[in-house]
C-alpha positions as CSV (number, residue, x, y, z in Angstrom):
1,X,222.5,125.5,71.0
2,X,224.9,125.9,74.0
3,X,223.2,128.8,75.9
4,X,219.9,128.8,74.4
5,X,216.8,128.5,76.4
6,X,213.6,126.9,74.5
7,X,211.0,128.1,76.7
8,X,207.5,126.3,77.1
9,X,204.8,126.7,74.5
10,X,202.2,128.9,75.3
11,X,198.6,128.6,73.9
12,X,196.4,131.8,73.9
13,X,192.8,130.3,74.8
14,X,190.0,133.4,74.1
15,X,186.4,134.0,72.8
16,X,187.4,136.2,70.4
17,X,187.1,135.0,66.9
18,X,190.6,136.9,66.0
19,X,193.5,137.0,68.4
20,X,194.1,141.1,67.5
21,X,195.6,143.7,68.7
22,X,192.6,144.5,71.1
23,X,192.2,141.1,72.5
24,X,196.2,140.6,72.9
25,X,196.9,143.9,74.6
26,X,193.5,143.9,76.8
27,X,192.3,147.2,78.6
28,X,188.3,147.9,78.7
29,X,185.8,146.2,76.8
30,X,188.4,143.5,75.2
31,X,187.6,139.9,74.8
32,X,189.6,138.0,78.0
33,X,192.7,136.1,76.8
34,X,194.4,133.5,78.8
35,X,197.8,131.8,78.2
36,X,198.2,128.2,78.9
37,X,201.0,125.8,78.4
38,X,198.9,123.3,76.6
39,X,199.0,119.6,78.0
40,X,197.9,117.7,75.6
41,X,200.4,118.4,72.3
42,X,201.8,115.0,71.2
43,X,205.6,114.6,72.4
44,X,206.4,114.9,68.4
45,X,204.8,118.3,68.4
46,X,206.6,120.1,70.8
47,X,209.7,118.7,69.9
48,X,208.9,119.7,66.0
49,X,207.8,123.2,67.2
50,X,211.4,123.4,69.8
51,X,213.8,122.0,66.7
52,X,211.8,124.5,64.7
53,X,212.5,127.6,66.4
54,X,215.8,126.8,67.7
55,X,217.2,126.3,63.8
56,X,214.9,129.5,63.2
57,X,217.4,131.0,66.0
58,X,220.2,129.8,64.9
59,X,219.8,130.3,60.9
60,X,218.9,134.2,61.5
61,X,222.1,135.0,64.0
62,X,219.6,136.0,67.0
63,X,220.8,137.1,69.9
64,X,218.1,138.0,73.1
65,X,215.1,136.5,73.2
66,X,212.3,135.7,70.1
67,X,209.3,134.4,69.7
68,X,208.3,132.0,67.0
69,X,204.5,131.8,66.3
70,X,202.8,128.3,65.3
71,X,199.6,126.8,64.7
72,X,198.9,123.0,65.2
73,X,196.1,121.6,63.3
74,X,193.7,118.8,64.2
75,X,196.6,116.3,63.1
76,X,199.1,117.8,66.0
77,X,201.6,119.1,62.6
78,X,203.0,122.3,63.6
79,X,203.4,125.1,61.4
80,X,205.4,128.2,61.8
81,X,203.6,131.3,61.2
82,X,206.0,134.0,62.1
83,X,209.1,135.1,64.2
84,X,208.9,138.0,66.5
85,X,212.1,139.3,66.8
86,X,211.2,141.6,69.5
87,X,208.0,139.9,71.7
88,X,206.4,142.0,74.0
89,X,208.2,142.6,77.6
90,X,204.7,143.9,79.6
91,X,204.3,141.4,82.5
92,X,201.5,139.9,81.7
93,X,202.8,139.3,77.8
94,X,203.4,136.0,76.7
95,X,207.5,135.6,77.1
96,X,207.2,136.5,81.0
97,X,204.3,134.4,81.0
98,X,206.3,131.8,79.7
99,X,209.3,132.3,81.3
100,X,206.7,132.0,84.9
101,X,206.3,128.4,83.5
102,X,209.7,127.4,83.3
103,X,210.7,128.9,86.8
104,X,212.1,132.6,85.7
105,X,211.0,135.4,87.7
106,X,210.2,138.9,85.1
107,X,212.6,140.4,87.5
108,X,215.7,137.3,86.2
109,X,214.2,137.7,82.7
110,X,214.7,141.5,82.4
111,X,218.2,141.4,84.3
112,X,219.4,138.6,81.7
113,X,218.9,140.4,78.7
114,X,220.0,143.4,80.0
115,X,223.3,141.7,81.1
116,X,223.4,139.8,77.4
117,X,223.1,142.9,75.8
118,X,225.7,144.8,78.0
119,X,228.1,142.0,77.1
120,X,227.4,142.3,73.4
121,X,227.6,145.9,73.3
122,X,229.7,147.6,70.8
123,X,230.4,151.6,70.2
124,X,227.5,153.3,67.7
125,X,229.4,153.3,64.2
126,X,229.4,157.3,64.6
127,X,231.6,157.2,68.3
128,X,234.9,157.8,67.7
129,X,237.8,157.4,70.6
């Protein structure tokens, strides 16, 4: 898609049994998390998981930035699991850690979607002129 950025895939390495709430958001006493682009996903992986979210992209009308959640199994087939239509924005969450990855500063991520959205923008249904 013209304008579309398929960021790398991230893969959330802990020794938590459950990637929760607790373990994804950290603070005291929760399990360590660390988010890797993984190295060793067959080529036909990642290019199944990029197709895949792109068409998710495209077929829901998105607009800003998403997050489509997969899970690989032993074979490398990827799965989707879910799309985040609003991922988390914290530094350390996993679309600035991506973005790192692919060379975007969280300063040039924030001032894109801010300057996408102000572009887009439309009057609230309720402002008249």
């Amino acid at each position: 898609t013209s304008g579309t950025t398929i960021l790398p895939s991230l893969e959330f390495v802990t020794e938590s049994a459950y990637y929760d709430e607790t373990t994804k958001l950290g603070g005291e006493g929760a399990p360590k998390v660390e988010y890797v682009v993984p190295e060793d996903f067959p080529a036909h992986t990642v290019k199944a998981m990029t197709d895949g979210a792109e068409r998710v992209y495209e077929f829901l009308s998105c607009r800003g930035a998403i997050r489509v959640d997969f899970v690989v199994d032993e074979t490398g087939t990827a799965f989707a699991l879910e799309v985040n239509t609003t991922p988390g924005l914290q530094e350390h969450s996993n679309l600035p850690v991506s973005c790192a990855h692919a060379g975007i500063s969280y300063a040039e991520l924030l001032t894109g979607l801010l300057a996408q959205a102000l572009a887009e923008a439309r009057p609230a249904p309720w402002v008249t002129s």
